[in-house]
C-alpha positions as CSV (number, residue, x, y, z in Angstrom):
1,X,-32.7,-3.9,-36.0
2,X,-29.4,-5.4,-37.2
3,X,-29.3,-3.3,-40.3
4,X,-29.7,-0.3,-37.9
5,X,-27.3,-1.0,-36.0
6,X,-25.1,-2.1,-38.8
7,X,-25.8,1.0,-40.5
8,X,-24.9,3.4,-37.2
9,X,-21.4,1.3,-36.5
10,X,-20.4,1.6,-39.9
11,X,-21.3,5.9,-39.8
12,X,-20.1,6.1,-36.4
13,X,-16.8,4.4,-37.2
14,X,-16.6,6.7,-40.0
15,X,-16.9,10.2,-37.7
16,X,-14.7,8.5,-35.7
17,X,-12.0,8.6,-37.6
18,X,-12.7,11.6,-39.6
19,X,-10.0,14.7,-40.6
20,X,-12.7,16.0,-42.0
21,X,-13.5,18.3,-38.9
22,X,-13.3,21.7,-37.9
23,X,-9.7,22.4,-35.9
24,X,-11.5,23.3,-32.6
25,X,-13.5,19.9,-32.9
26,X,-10.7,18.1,-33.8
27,X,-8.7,19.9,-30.5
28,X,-11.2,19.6,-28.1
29,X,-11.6,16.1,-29.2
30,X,-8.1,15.1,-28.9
31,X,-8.2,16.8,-25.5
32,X,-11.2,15.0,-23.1
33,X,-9.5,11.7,-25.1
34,X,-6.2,12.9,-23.3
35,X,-7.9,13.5,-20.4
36,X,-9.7,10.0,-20.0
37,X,-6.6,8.5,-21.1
38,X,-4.2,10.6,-18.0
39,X,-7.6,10.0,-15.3
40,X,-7.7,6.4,-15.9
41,X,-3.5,5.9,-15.9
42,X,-3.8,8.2,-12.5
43,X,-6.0,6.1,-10.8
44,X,-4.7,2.8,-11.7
45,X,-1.2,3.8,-10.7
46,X,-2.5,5.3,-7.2
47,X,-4.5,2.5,-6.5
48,X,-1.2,0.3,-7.2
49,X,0.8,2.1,-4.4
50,X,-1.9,2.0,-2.2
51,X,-2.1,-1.7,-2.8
52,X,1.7,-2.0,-2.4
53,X,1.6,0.0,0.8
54,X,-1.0,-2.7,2.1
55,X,0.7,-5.9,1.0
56,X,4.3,-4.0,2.7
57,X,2.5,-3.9,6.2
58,X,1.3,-7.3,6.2
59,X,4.2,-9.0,4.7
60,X,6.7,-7.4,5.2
61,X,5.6,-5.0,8.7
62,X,3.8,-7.7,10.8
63,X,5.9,-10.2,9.2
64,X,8.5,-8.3,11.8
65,X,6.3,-7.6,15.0
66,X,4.2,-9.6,16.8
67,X,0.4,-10.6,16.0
68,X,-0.1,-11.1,19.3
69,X,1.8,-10.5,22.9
70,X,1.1,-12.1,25.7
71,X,3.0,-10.4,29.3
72,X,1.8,-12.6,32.3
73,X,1.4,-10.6,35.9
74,X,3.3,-12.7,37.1
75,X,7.0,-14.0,36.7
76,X,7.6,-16.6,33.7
77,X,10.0,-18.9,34.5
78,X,8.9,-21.8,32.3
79,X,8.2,-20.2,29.1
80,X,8.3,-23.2,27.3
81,X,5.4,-24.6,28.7
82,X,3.5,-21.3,28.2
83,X,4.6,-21.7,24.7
84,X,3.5,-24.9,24.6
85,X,0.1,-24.1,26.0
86,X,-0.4,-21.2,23.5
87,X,0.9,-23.4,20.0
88,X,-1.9,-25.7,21.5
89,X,-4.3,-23.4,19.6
90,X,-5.2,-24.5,16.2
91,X,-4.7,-21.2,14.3
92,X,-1.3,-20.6,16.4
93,X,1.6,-20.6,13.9
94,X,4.8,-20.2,16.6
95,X,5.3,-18.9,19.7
96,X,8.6,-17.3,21.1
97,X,9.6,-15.9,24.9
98,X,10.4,-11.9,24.7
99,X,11.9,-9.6,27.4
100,X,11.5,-5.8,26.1
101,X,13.6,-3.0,27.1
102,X,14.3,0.8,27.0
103,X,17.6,1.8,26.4
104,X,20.4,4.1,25.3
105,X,23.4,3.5,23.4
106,X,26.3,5.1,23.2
107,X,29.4,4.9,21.4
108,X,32.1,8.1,21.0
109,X,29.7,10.7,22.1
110,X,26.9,9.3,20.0
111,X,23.6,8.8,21.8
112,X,20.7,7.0,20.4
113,X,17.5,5.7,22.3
114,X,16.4,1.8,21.3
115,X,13.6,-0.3,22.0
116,X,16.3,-3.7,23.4
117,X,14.3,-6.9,22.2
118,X,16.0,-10.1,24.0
119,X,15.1,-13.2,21.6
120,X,16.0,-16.5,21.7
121,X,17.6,-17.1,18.4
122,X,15.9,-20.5,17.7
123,X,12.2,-19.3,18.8
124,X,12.9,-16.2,17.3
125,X,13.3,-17.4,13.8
126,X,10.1,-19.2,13.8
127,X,7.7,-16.3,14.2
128,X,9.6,-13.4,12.9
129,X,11.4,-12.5,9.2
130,X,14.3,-10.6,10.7
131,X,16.7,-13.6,9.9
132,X,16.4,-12.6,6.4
133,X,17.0,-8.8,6.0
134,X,20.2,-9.9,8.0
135,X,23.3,-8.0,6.2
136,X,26.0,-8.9,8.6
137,X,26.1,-11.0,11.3
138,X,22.9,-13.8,12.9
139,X,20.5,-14.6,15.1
140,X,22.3,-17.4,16.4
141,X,25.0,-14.9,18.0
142,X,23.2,-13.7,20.4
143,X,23.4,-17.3,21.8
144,X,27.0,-16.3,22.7
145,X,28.3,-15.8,26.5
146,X,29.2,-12.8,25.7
147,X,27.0,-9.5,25.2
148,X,25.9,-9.1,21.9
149,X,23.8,-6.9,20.2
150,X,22.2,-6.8,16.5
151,X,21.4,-3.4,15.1
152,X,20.0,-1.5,12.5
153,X,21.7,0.0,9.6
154,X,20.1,3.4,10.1
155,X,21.2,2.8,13.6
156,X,24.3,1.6,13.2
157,X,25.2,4.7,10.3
158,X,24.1,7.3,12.9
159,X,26.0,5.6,15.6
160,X,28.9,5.5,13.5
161,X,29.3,1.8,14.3
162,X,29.8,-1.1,12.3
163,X,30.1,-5.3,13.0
164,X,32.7,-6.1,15.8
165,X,32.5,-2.7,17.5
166,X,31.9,-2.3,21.3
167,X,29.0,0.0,22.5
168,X,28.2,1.1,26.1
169,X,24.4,0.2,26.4
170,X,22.2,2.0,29.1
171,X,18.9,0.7,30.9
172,X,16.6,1.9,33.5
173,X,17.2,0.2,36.7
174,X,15.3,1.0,40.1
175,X,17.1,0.7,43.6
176,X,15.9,-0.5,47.1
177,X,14.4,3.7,47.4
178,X,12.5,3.7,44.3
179,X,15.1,5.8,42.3
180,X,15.6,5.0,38.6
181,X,19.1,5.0,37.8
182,X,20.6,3.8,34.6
183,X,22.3,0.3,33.9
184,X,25.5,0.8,31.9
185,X,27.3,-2.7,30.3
186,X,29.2,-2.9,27.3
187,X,27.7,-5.0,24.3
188,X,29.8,-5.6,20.9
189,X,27.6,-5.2,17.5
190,X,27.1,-8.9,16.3
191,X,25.3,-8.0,13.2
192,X,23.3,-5.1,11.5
193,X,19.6,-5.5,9.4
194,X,18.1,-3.7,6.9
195,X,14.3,-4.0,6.6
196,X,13.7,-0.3,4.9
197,X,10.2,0.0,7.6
198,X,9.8,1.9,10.7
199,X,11.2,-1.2,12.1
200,X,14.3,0.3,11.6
201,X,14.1,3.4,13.4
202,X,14.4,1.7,17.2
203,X,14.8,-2.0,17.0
204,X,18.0,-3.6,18.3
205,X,18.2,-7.5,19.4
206,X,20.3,-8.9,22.0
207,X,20.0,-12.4,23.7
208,X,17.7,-13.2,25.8
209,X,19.8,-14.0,28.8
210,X,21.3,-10.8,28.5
211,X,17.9,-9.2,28.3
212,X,16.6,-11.3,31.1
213,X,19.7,-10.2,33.5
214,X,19.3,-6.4,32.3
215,X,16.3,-6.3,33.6
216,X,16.7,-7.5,37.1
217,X,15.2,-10.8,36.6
218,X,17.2,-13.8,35.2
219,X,15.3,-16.4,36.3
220,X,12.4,-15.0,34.4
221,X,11.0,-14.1,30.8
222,X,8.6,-10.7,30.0
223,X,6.1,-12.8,28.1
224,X,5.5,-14.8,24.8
225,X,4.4,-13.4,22.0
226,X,3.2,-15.7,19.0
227,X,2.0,-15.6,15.5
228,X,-1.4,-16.3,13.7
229,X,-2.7,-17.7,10.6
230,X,-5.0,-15.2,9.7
231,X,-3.8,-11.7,10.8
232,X,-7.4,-10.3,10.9
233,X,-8.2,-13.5,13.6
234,X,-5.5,-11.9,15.8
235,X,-8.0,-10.1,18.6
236,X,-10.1,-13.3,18.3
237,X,-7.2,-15.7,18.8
238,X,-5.7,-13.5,21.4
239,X,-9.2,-14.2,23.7
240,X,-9.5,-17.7,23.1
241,X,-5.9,-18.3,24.2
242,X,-6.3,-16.2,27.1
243,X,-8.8,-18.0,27.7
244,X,-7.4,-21.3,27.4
245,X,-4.7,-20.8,29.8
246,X,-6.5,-19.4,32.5
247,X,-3.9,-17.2,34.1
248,X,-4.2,-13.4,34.5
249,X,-2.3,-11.9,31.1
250,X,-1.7,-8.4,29.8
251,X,-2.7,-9.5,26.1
252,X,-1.7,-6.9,23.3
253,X,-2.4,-7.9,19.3
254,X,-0.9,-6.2,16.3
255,X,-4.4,-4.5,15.4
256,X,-3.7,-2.0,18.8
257,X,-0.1,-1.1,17.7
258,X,-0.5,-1.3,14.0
259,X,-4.1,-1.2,13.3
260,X,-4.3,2.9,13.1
261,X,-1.5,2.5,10.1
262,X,-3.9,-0.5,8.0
263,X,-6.5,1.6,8.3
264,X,-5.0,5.0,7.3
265,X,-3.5,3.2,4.2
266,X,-7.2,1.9,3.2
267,X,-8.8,5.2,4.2
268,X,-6.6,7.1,1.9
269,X,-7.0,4.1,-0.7
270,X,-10.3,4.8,-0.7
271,X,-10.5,8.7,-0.4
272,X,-7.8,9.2,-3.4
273,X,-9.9,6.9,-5.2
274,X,-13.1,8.6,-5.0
275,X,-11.4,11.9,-6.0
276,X,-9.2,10.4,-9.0
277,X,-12.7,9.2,-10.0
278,X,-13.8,12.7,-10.4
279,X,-11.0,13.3,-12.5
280,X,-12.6,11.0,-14.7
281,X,-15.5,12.0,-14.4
282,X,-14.4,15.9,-15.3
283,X,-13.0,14.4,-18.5
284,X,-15.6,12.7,-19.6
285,X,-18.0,15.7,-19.1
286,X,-15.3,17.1,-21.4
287,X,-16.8,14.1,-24.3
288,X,-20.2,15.5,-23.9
289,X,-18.9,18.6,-24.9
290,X,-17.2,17.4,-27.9
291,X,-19.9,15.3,-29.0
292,X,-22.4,17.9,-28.8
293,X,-19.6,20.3,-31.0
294,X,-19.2,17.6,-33.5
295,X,-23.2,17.0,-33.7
296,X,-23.0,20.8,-34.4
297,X,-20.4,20.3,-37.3
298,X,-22.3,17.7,-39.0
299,X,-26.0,18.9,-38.8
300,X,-25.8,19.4,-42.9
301,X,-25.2,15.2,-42.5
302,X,-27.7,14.9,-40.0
303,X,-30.2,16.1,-42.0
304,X,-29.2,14.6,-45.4
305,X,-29.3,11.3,-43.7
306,X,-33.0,11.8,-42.1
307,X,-33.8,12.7,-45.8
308,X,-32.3,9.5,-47.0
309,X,-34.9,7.9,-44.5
310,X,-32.6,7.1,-41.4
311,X,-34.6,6.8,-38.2
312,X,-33.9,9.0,-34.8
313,X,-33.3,6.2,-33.7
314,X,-30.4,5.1,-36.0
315,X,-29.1,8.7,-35.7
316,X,-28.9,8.5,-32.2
317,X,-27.1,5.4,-32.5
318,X,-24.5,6.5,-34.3
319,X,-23.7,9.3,-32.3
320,X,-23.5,7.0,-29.4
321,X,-20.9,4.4,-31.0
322,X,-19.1,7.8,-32.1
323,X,-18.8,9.2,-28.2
324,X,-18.4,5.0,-26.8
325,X,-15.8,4.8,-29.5
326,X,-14.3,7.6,-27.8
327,X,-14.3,6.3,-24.3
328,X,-13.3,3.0,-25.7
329,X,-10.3,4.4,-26.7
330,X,-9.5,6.5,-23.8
331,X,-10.2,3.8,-21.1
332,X,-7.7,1.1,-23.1
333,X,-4.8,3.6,-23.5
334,X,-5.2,5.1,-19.8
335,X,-5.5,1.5,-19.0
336,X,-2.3,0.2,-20.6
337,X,-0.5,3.4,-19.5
338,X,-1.3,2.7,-15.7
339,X,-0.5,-0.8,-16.2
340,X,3.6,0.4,-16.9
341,X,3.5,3.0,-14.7
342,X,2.8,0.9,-12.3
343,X,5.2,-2.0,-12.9
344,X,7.8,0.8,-13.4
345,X,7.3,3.5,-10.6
346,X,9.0,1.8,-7.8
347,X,11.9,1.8,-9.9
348,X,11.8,4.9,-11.5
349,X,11.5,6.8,-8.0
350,X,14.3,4.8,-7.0
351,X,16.0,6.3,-10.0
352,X,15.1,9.8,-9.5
353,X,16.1,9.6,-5.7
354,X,19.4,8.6,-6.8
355,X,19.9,11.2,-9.9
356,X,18.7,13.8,-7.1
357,X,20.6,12.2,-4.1
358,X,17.4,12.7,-1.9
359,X,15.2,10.5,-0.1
360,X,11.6,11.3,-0.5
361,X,10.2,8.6,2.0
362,X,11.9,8.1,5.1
363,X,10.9,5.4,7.5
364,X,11.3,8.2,10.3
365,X,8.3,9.7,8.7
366,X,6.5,7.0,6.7
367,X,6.2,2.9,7.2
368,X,8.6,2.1,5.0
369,X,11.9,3.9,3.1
370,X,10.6,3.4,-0.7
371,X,7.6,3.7,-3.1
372,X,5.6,0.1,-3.1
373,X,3.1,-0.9,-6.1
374,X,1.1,-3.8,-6.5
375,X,-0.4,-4.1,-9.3
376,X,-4.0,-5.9,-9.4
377,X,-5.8,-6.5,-12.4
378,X,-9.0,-6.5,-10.9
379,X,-8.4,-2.6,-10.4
380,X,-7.3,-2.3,-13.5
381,X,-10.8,-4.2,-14.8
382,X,-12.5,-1.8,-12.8
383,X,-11.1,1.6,-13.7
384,X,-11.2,1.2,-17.4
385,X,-14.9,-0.4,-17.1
386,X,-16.4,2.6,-14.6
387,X,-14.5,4.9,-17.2
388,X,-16.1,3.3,-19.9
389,X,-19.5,3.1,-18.8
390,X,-19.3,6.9,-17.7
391,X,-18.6,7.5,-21.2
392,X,-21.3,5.6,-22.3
393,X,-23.8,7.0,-20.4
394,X,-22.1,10.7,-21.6
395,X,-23.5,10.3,-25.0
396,X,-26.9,9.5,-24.6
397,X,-27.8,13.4,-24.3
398,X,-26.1,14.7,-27.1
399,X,-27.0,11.7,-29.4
400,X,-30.8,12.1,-28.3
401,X,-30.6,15.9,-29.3
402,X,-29.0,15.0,-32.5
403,X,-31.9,12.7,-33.0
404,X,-34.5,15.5,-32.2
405,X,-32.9,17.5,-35.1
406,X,-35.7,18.6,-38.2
407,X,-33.9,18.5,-41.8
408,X,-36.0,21.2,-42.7
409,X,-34.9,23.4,-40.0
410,X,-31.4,22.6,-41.1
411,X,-31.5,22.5,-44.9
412,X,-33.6,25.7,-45.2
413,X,-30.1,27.5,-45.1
414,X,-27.9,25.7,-47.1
């Protein structure tokens, strides 16, 4: 059995890397290699965005909102000791008071709508990341007296504002009839952020106070909203903290106003996967063919070797290192070629939107303003090993007709 299989590595090997082959062989050869090399690379690099689209919106998305918010029905006064009462909870990182606004602001004609997020600086740090995509300006201003406001650069750009300016700000406000009327005070811009997410689009900060007093209660907070250990524990965590303060919430976790995005980015993981994987599949279909074209171009060896007194078997064999030779091939330069795609394709968009001077993903449209990748090796491991097997299994019926072949049949003309 070893001598066999010596015997059909040492032949295959040899077809393998053969110019002795007819020019449409050789092409169609050269072209389902290409194939399984630009399948594989495809799939690798798609699975990387995917994956970088995934790791954005939970480190970099809910780093930014809340996992879990928690709105009281009635007034909050002493939202430290709700806070308290929530960080009680084991799997409870931090817990911060909010008071949540709509709004309008306006500055020289300029009108832009806001969702007004009063924060206290020092609570606010602890469960959210927006202290760090700071690019002028912090969170400890809006501890000032005065009314300040921290904005967005997309905000700030379309505004025409920038650090220092004054803005007139406008909130809903009902009177003793029932009518909404708006709210106008003036706020100066204490700071703009940059996160490049949706985040962007509506968020501005202002102090908590200031919040408080806009919305006709200054004696009282919205709620607290806190942050978990385990994202995917946020619905669970959520009940047993309701549940453990025994007061009538509204409770809201990050899986109700984000959980249609996570699962959108792994349905489409999933989906482009599945068709990329046909891709391969096509191109290895395209090996079959060239292994039964190249078991046509050496039937006159076939035969002479079956003369010489090699088994079906061993014949078979070789065909098969032949077409996994082929696949081997295929899968480990598709596999290196998605691995530097992917490393590189953030960048390289980046590039291109620059050379071009447009923006292909705006975080009006998508979740965040550039091409992610994350690169895992264990996709990588999987890709080239699917496309491999596929390969291998794609030369069993071509090698086992090879095998079936009578010298006689095939000499009798030569």
């Amino acid at each position: 059995m070893r001598v066999a299989w010596r015997f059909a590595l040492r032949v295959g090997l040899r077809y393998a890397g053969s110019s002795h082959r007819g020019a449409l062989v050789a092409f169609i050869s050269r072209v389902s290699m290409l194939g399984l090399v630009l399948g594989v690379a495809l799939l690798i690099v798609v699975l990387s965005v995917m994956n970088g689209f995934d790791r954005e919106l939970r480190e970099r998305i809910l780093s930014l909102v809340p996992h879990v918010s928690l709105q009281p029905l009635t007034p909050v006064g002493d939202w430290q000791a709700l806070a308290a009462a929530i960080e009680a909870h084991p799997e409870v990182l931090a817990a911060a008071p909010y008071v949540d606004l709509q709004g309008l602001l306006m500055y020289r004609g300029r009108v832009v709508p806001v969702l007004l997020h009063g924060a206290d600086p020092a609570a606010e740090a602890r469960i959210s990341a927006i202290g760090s995509y700071l690019q002028a300006g912090s969170l400890e201003a809006l501890d000032a007296d005065a009314d300040q406001l921290i904005l967005s650069e997309s905000l700030a750009r379309r505004l025409g504002v920038g650090a220092g300016d004054g803005l007139l700000l406008l909130v809903p406000d009902a009177n003793a009839q029932g009518q909404v009327l708006p709210r106008a005070t003036r706020v100066r811009l204490a700071g703009i952020y940059r996160t490049g997410t949706e985040v962007d689009n509506t968020l501005a900060l202002t102090g908590l106070r200031t919040a408080m007093r806009l919305r006709g209660d200054p004696a009282a907070v919205q709620g607290v909203r806190f942050q978990v250990r385990d994202l995917f524990a946020a619905p669970r965590v959520q009940r047993e903290v309701v549940q453990g303060l025994g007061i009538e919430v509204h409770a809201l976790d990050w899986t109700r106003t984000h959980g249609n995005l996570y699962e959108a980015i792994r349905l489409s993981r999933n989906m482009v996967g599945i068709l990329l994987f046909l891709i391969i599949a096509v191109a290895v279909f395209n090996v079959v063919s060239t292994l039964f074209l190249i078991v046509k171009d050496k039937e006159g060896d076939i035969a002479i070797l079956r003369t010489l007194g090699a088994s079906p078997g061993a014949i078979m064999a070789v065909f098969v290192v032949q077409g996994t030779l082929i696949g081997l091939a295929g899968a480990a330069a598709g596999g290196v070629a998605g691995v530097l795609l992917s490393l590189g394709v953030t960048d390289a968009v980046a590039l291109l939107e620059r050379v071009l001077g447009v923006q292909f993903l705006k975080a009006e449209v998508y979740p965040v303003s550039y091409l992610p990748s994350a690169l895992a090796w264990l996709d990588v491991a999987q890709v080239c090993a699917v496309a491999l097997a596929m390969s291998f299994v794609a030369t069993l019926y071509p090698s086992w007709r090879a095998a079936r072949m009578q010298p006689a049949e095939v000499l009798r003309y030569e």
